[in-house]
C-alpha positions as CSV (number, residue, x, y, z in Angstrom):
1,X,146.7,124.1,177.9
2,X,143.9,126.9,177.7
3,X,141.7,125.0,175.4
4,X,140.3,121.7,175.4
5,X,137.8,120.0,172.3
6,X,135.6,117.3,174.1
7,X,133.9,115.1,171.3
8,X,131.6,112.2,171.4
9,X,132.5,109.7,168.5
10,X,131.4,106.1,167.6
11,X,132.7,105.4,164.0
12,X,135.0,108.4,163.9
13,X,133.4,111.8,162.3
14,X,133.6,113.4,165.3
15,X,137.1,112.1,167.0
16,X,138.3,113.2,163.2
17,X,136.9,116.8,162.8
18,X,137.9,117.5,166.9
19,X,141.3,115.8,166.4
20,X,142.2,118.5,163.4
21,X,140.5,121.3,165.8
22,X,142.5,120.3,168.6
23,X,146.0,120.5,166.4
24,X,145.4,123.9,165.0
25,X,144.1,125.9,167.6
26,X,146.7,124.3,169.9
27,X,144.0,122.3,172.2
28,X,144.0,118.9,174.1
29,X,141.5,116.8,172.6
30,X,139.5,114.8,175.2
31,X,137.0,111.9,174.9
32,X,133.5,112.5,176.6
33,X,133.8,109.0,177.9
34,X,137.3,109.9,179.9
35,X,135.2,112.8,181.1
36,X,132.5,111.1,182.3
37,X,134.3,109.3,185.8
38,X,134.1,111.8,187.7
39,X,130.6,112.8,189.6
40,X,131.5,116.7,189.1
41,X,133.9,118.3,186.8
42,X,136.3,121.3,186.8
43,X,137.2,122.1,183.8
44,X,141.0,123.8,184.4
45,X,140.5,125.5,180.5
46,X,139.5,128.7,179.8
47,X,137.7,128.0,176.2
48,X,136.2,124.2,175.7
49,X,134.8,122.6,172.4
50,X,131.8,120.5,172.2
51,X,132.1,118.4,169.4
52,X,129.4,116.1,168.6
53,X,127.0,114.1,166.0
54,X,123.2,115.0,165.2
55,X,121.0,113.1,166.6
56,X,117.4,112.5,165.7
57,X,117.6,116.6,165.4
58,X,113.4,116.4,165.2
59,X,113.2,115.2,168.7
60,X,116.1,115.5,170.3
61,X,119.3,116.7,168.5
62,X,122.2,115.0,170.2
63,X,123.5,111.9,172.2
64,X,122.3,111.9,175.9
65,X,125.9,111.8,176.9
66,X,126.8,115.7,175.6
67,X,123.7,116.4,177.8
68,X,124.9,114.2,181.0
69,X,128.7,116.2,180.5
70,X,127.4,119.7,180.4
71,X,125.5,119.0,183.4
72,X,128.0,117.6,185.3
73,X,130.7,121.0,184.6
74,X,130.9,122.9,187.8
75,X,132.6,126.4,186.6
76,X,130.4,126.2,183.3
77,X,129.3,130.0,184.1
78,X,133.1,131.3,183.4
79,X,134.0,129.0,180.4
80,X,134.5,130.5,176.8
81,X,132.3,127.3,175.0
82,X,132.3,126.7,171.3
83,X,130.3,123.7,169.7
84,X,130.9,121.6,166.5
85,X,127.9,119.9,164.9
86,X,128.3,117.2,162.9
87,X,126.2,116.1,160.7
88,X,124.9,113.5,157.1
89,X,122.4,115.6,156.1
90,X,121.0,119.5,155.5
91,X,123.0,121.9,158.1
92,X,119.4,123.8,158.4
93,X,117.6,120.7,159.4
94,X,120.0,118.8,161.2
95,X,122.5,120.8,162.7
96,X,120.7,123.7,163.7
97,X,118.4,122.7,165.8
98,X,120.9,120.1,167.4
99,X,123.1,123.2,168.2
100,X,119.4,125.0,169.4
101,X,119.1,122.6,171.8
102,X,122.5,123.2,173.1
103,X,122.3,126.4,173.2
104,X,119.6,126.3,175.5
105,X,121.0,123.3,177.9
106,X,124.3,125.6,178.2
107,X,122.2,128.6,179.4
108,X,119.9,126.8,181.7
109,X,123.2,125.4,183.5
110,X,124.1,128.9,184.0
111,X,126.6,128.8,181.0
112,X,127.0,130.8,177.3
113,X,127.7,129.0,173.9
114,X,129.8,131.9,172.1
115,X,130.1,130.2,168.3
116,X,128.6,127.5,167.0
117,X,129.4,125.6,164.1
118,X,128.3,122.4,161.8
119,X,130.6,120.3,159.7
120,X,128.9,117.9,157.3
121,X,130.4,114.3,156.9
122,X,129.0,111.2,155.6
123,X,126.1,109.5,157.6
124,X,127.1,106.6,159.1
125,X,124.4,104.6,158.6
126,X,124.8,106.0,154.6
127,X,120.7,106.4,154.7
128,X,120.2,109.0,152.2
129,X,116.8,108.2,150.9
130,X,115.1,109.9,153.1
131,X,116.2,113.1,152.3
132,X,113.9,114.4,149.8
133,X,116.0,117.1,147.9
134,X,119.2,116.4,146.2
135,X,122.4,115.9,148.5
136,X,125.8,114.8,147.8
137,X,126.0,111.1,148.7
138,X,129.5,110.4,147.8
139,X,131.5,110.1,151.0
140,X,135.2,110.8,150.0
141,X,133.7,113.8,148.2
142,X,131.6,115.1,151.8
143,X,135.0,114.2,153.4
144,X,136.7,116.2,151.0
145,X,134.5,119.4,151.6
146,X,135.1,118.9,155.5
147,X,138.1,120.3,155.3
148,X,137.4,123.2,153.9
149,X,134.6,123.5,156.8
150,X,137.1,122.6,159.5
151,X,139.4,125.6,158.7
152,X,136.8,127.9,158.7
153,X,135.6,127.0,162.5
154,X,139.5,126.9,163.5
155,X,140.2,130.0,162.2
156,X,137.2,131.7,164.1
157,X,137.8,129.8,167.2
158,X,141.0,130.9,167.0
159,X,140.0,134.8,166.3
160,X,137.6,134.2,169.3
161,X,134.6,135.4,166.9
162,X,131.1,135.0,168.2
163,X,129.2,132.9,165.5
164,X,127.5,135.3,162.9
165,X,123.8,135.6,162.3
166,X,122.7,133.9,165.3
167,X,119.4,135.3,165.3
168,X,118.4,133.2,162.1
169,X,120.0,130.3,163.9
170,X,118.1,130.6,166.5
171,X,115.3,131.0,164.5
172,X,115.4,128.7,162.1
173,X,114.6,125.8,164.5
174,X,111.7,127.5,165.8
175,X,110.1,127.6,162.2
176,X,110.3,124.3,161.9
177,X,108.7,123.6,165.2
178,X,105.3,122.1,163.9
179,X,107.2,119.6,161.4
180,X,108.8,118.7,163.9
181,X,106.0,117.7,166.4
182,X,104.6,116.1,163.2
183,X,107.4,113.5,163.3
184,X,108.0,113.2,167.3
185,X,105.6,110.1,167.7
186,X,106.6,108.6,164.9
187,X,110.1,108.4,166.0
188,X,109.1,107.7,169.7
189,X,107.1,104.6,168.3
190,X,109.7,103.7,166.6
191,X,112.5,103.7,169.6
192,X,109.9,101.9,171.4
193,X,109.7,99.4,169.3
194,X,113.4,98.9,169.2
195,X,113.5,99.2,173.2
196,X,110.9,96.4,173.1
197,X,108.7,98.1,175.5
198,X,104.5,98.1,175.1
199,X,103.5,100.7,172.6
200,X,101.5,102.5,175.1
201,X,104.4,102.7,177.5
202,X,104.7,106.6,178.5
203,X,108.7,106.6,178.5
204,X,110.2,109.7,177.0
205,X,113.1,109.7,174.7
206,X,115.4,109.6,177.0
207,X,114.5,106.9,178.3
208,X,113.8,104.4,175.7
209,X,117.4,105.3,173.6
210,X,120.0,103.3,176.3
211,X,117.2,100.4,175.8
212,X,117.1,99.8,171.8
213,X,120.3,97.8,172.7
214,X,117.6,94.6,173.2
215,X,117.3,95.3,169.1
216,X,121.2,94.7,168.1
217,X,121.6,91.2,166.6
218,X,125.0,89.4,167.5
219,X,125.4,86.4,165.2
220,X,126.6,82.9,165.4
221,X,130.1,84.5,163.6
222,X,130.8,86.0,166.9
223,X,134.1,84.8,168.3
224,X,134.4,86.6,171.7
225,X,137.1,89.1,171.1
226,X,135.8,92.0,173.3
227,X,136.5,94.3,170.6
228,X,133.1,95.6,170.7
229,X,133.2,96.1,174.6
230,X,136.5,97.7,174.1
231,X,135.3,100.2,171.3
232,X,132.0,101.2,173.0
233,X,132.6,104.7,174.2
234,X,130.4,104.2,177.1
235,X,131.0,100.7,178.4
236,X,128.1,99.3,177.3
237,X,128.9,96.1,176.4
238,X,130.2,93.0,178.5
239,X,131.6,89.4,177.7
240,X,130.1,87.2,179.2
241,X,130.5,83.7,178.4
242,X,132.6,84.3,175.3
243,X,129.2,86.8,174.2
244,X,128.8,90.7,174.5
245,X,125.8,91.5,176.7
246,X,124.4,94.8,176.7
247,X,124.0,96.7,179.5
248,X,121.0,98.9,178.5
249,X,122.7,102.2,178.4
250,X,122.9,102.5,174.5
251,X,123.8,105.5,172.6
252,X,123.2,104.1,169.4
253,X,126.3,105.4,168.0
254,X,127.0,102.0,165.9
255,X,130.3,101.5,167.1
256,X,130.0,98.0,168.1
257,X,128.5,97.5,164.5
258,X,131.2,99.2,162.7
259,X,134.4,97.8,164.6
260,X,133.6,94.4,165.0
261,X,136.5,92.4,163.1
262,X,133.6,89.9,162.0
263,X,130.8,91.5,161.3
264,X,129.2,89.4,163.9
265,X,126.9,92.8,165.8
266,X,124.1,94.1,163.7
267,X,122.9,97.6,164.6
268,X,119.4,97.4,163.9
269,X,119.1,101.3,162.3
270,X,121.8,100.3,159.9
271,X,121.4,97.6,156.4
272,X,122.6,94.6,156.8
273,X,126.1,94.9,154.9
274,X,126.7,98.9,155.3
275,X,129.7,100.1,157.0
276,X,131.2,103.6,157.3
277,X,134.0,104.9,159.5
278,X,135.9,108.1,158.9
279,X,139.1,107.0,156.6
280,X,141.5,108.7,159.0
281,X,140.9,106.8,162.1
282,X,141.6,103.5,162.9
283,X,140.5,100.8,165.4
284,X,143.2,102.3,167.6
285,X,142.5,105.2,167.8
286,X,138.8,104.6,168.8
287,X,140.7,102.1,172.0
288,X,142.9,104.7,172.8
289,X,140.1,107.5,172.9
290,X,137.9,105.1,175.3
């Protein structure tokens, strides 16, 4: 094939939105985690698809393994490269500056993002209280209106349109620069915290995510299975003695939390008891997408 949708997915927004890209615009869909074995890649498609989840979009914007995959493509300076945001809240505050940041990884690799898009699904932590103006919170209504969202990116990918006002989306993120710095050492303080490293330890963000793994709580309901090892799209966990361990290389994409047939792992950013996963994938699906 000429096209190929690479997503990043931990309780199935994004292996859902880039599985329904993949089918209509006739594209393989590939996990980043398959992606991710070899030291250099060659990507043998002419137009690629990013598809991934907002992350932390006031300090960072996305997982650290989208960054880790575009710097490992070899040829990314002749590739046609779309992206797919998703995200739980606001596209202006969210998305955007998660596709910003892209946008500017791609070019400093030697690359070009053409279009980039955002599709809004539930969060899956369902932590909407922070959000201080309205939003839908109803999650089989935001799934609902994804669809509609989805067609419109496929039929532009497909027409091999450039996304349209781009200067306001690369604006936008710049105007909300200062809030952003506002809430940076907040959030850092935080991940520390979770990373269980001093308060005055000068790690950067990068740093201290893969290490807020010492913050997940596995309970005595814990039967060994390996399901979580299995499911985590980055092979963070082991079993050893009948007990996942983690392996300090978190992306804190709750998949461990959300697939565990027990309910034995507790992601700490997530309420004791609340569980989401996209309706249209299955355990499967997330094991066969490893």
């Amino acid at each position: 094939m000429n096209k190929a949708v690479y997503y990043f997915s931990g309780t199935g927004n994004t292996l859902a939105v880039a599985r329904e890209i993949a089918k209509k615009i006739h594209a393989e869909p590939i996990p980043l985690a398959a992606a991710m074995r070899a030291e250099k890649l060659h990507v043998d498609a002419q137009t690629i698809g990013v598809v991934f989840p907002s992350y932390l979009a006031m300090v960072y914007g996305m997982p650290l393994i989208v960054e880790r995959f575009i710097r490992k493509i070899e040829n990314i300076d002749s590739l046609h490269i779309f992206a797919v945001c998703t995200c739980g809240g606001y596209t202006p505050v969210n998305a955007l500056p998660s596709l910003f940041r892209l946008e500017q990884l791609i070019r400093s690799c030697g690359g070009k993002l053409s279009a980039a898009y955002s599709v809004r699904l539930p969060m899956n932590n369902l932590d909407y209280g922070h959000i201080p103006i309205p939003i839908e919170t109803d999650s089989e209504t935001i799934i609902q209106n994804s669809k509609g969202a989805i067609d419109f990116v496929c039929n532009d990918i497909l027409k091999g349109k450039p996304t349209k006002h781009r200067l306001a989306k690369r604006t936008f993120p710049l105007l909300l620069t200062p809030l952003f710095l506002a809430t940076k050492k907040p959030v850092l303080n935080m991940l520390k915290k979770q990373a269980k490293v001093p308060a005055d330890a000068n790690l950067a963000y990068a740093e201290l995510v893969p290490l807020t793994d010492r913050s997940i709580v596995v309970n005595d309901d814990c039967t060994g299975c390996g399901i979580c090892a299995r499911v985590c799209p980055v092979g963070n966990i082991k079993i050893t003695d009948g007990k996942p361990v983690f392996q300090h290389r978190c992306e804190m994409c709750f998949a461990c939390d959300e697939w565990c047939p027990v309910n034995a792992v507790h992601h700490w950013s997530r309420k004791v008891g609340v569980k989401y996963r996209h309706p249209d994938v299955r355990l499967p699906d997330m094991l066969a997408h490893r």
